[in-house]
C-alpha positions in Angstrom: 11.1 -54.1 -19.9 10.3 -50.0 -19.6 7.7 -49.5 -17.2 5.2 -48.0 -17.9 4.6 -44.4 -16.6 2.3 -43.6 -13.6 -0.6 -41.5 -14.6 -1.8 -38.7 -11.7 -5.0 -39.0 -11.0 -7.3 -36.4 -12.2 -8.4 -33.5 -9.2 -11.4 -33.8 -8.6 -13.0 -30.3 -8.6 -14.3 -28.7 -5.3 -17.0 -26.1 -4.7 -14.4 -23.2 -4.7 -12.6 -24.5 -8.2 -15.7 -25.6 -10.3 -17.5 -22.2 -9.2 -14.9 -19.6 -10.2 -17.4 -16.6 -8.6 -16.8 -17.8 -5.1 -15.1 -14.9 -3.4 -13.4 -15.1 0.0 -12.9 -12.0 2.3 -9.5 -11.3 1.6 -7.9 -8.9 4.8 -4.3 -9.2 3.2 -1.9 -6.4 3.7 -0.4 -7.1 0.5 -0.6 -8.2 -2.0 -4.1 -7.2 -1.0 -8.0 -7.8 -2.3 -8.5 -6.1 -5.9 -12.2 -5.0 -6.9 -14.1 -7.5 -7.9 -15.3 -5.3 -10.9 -11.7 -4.6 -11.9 -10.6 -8.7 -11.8 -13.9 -9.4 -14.3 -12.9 -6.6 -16.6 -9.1 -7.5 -17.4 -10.4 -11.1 -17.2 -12.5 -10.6 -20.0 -9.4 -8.9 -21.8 -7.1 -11.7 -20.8 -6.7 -13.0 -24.5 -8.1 -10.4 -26.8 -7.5 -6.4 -25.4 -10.6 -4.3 -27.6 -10.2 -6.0 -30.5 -6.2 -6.4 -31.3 -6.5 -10.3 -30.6 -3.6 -10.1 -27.5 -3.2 -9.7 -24.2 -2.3 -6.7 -23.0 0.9 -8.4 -21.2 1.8 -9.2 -24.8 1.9 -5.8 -26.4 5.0 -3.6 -26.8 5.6 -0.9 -24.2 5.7 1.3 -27.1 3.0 0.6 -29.2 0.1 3.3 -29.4 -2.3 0.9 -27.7 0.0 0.4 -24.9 0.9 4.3 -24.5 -3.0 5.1 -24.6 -3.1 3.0 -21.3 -0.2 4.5 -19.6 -1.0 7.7 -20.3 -5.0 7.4 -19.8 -3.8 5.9 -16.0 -1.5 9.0 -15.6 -4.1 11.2 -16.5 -6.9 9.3 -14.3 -4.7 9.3 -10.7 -3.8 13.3 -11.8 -7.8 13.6 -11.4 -8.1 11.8 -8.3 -5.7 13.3 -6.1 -5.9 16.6 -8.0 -2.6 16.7 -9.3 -0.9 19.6 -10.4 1.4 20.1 -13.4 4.2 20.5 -10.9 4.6 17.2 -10.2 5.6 14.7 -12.7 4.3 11.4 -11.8 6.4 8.0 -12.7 5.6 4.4 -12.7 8.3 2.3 -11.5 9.7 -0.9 -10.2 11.5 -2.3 -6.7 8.5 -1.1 -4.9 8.6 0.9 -1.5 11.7 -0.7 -0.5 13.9 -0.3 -3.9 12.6 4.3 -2.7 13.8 4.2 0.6 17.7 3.9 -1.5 16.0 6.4 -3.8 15.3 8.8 -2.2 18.2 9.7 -0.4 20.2 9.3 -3.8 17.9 11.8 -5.3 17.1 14.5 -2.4 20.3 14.4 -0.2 22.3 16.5 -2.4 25.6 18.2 -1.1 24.0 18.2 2.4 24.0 14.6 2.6 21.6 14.8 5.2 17.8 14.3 6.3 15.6 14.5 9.1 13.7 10.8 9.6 10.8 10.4 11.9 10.3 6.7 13.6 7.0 5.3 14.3 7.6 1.8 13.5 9.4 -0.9 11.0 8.7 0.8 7.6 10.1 3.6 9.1 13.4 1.9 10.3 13.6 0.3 7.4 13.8 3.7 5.5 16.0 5.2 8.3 18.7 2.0 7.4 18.7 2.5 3.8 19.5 6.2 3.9 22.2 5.7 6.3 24.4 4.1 3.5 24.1 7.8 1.9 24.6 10.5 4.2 23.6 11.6 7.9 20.1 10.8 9.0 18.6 12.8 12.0 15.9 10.6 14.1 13.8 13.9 14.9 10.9 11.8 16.4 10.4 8.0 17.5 7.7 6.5 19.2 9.9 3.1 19.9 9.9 3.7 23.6 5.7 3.6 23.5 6.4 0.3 21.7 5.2 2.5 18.2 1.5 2.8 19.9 1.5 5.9 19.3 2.5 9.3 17.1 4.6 11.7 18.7 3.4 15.3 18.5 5.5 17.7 16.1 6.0 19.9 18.6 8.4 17.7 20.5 10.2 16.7 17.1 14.0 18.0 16.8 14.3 18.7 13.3 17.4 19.8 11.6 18.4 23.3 10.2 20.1 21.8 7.6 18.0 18.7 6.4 17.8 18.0 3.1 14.3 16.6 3.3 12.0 15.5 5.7 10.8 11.6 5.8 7.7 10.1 7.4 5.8 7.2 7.2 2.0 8.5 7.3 0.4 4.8 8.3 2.8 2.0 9.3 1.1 -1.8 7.9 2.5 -3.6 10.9 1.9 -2.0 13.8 -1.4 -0.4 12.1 0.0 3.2 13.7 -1.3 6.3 11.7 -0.9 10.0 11.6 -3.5 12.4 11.8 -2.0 15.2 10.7 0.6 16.1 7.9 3.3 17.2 9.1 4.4 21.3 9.2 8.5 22.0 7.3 9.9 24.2 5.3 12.0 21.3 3.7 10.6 19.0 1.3 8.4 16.4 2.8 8.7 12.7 1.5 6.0 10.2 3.0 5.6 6.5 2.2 2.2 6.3 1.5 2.6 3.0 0.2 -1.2 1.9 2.4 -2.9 5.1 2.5 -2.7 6.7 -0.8 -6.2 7.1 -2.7 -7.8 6.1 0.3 -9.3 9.5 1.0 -8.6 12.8 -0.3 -4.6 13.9 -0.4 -3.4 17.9 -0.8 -0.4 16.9 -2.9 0.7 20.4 -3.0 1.7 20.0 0.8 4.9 17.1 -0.2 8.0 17.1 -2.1 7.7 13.6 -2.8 5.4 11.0 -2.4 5.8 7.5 -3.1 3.7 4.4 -3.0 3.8 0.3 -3.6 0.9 -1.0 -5.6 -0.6 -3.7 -3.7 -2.3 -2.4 -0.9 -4.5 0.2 -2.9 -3.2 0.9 -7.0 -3.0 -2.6 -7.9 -0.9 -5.8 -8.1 2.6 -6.0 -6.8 5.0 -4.9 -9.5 4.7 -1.5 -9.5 5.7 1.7 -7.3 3.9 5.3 -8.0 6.2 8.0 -7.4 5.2 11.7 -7.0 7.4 14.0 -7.6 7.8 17.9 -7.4 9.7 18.6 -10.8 12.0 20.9 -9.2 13.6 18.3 -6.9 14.2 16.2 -10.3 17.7 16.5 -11.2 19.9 16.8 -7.7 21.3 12.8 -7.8 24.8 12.6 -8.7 26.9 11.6 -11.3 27.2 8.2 -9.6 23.7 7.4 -9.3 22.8 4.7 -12.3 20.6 5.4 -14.4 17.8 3.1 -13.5 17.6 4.7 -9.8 17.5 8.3 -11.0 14.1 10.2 -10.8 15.4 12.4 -13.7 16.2 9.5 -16.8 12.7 8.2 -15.5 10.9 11.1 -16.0 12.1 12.0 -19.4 11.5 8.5 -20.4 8.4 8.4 -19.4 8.9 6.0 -17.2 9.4 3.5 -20.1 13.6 4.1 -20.0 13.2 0.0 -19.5 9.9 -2.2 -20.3 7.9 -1.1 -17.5 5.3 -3.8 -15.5 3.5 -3.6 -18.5 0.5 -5.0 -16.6 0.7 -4.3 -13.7 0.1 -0.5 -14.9 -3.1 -1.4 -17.0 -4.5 -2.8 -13.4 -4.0 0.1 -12.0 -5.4 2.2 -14.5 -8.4 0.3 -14.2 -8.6 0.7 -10.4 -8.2 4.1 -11.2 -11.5 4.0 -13.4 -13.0 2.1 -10.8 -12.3 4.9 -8.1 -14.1 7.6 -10.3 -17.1 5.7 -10.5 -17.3 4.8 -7.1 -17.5 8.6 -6.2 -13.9 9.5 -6.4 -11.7 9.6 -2.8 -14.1 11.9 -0.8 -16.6 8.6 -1.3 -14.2 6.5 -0.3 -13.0 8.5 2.7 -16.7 7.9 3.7 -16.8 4.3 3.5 -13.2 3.8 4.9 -13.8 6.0 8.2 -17.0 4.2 8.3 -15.7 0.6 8.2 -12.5 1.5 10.7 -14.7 2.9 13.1 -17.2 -0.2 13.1 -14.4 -2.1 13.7 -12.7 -0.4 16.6 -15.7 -0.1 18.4 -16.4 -3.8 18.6 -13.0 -4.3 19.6 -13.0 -1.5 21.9 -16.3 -2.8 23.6 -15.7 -6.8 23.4 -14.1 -7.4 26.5 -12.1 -10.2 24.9 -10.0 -8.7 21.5 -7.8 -5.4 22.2 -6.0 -3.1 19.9 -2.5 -1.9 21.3 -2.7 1.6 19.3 -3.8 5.0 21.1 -6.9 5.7 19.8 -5.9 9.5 17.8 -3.1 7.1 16.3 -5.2 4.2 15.0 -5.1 3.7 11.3 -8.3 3.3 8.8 -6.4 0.7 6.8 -4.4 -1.5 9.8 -5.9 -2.9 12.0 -4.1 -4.8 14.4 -6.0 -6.4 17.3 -4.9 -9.4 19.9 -7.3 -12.1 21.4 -7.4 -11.9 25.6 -6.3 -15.7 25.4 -3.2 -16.1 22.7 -3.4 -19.4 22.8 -6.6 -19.8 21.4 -5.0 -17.9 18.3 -4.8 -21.1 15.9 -8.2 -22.2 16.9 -9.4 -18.4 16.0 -7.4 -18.2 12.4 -8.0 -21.6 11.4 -12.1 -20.8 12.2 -11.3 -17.4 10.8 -10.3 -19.4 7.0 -13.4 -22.1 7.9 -15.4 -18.7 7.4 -14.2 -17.8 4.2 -12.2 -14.7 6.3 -8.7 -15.2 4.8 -5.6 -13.4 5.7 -6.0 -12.3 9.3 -2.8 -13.7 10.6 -0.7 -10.5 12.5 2.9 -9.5 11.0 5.5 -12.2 11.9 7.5 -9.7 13.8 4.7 -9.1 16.2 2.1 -12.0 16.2 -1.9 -11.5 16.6 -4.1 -10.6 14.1 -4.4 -7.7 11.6 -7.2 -7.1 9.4 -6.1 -4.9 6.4 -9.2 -3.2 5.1 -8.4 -1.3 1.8 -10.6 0.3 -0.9 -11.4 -3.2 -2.3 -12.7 -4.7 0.8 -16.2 -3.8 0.9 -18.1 -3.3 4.2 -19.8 -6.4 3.8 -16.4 -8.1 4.9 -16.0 -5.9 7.7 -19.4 -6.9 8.7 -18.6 -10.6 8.7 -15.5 -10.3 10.1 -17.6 -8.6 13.2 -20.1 -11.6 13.3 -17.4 -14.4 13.3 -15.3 -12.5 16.3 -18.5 -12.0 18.3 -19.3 -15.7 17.9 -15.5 -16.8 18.8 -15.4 -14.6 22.0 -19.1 -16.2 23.0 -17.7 -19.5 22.5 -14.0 -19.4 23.9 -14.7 -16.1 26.2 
């Protein structure tokens, strides 16, 4: 005789499932929070996008309602960081990591090599990848100050005969940031990956800039690239296709189906920027919500930040409890308090709060509360 088969019993729904407007404060580095404005929006064009009766992940990358988006959230990011016909601008995949190969393949040129600065593990990351293609000068590193700090560019040994100049303006882990852009007569090339459209950016000052979309564009899936049109062109004959900046930018950046929608997201945080006030706006609110933050960490007595304070960055912020062992205690209280994500980077422990465009203040607030009660109760 066939048994019969076991039915699952039905979930029963919680308070966070049968009430799908219960946010959490999300202080992932990435993927990282999305607006809440820009979630209810492409929910409500999930199944029908204005009228066609599909989802937008459903259309053709080359159908005229698909091209409208693309080139609407081109034209929206030109207007945010006031960028100039000199640049084309792609939207591609493999995110920061797939550019670090990139960018050597495309810049080094017959010098085959560049001048790298080190301030922490995106950097050596970067530094490793362009190894495989030609010379790579460490001008600067900050490893012996454990990467708490930037070093100045007037003790940096840059090279005659660099090809380009690569730095990584705010490193996610170790929550180290420049506060200055960095003075060459090469092409500059920054990773941007958690800064960009945070605050206002002179594009005009960088060869190349490149950024992964989930800390402040969008969802993972996509990588903007920013490129100054006369560096297109210089990869060799032994490049493929699919890593050259050039086939991409007379494509389009549709030479393959692109992250269909992944790129509508972004347009759509794009929107969102403009009406929030555009980047000097959120500059405002960003140095506002860092510097809330520091201060109660500065002034606790209990939680410390390793970074020197002209270093610190607006987006990273790492921070480490006087007692580690009360770390568990502090996360798992942390999640209790609808404060998700807090956890520090595997490679280094403690905790890190990421706090991009779409965290709003009100999490950085309640983040506050919830330490100040922890360090009353275990301090």
């Amino acid at each position: 005789m066939t048994p019969r088969p076991r039915r699952l019993p039905r979930p029963t729904p919680t308070t966070r499932t049968a009430d799908i407007m219960t946010r959490v404060h999300n202080f992932c580095a990435g993927p990282a929070a999305l607006p809440e404005e820009v979630l209810k929006q492409a929910a409500s064009e999930m199944l029908d996008y204005h009228g066609r009766g599909l989802s937008v992940m459903e259309m053709s990358h080359r159908s005229d309602e698909f091209v409208a988006i693309a080139e609407t959230a081109e034209r929206d990011l030109r207007e945010l960081l006031n960028i100039s016909d000199d640049y084309a601008v792609l939207f591609l995949q493999g995110g920061a990591s797939q550019q670090f190969a990139m960018v050597p393949m495309n810049l080094m040129g017959e010098k085959r090599k560049a001048d790298y600065i080190n301030t922490g593990q995106w950097s050596i990351k970067a530094i490793k990848e362009a190894r495989r293609y030609g010379t790579v000068n460490v001008a600067a590193s900050s490893e012996d100050t454990a990467f708490s700090t930037v070093p100045p560019q007037n003790t940096w040994a840059l090279s005659d005969d660099a090809a380009y100049v690569h730095y990584t303006p705010n490193e996610t882990i170790g929550g180290l940031e420049y506060s200055f852009v960095p003075e060459t007569d090469k092409p500059l090339v920054a990773d941007l990956s958690s800064t960009i459209l945070s605050r206002p950016l002179d594009v005009s000052r960088y060869g190349l800039i490149y950024a992964g979309a989930q800390k402040n564009i969008g969802p993972a899936g996509i990588t903007v690239v920013i490129v100054r049109r006369d560096l297109i062109g210089r990869a060799g004959e032994q490049v493929p296709a699919m890593l050259d900046y050039r086939i991409h930018a007379e494509n389009g950046s549709m030479y393959n189906t692109p992250p269909t929608y992944a790129w509508y997201l972004a347009g759509l945080v794009f929107k969102w920027l403009k009406a929030q006030g555009g980047l000097t706006h959120m500059a405002t609110v960003n140095r506002r919500k860092a510097e809330k933050l520091y201060h109660y960490i500065d002034e606790s007595g209990f939680y410390s930040n390793p970074v020197e304070r002209h270093s610190r960055s607006w987006m990273n912020v790492p921070f480490v409890l006087a007692d580690d062992s009360l770390d568990k205690t502090f996360l798992k209280g942390a999640e209790g308090a609808g404060l998700l994500n807090l956890a520090g980077h595997r490679s280094v422990g403690g905790m890190r709060a990421s706090i991009y465009n779409a965290v709003p203040e009100a999490a950085v607030d309640a983040l506050i509360n919830y330490m100040k009660d922890f360090a009353q109760r275990h301090g």
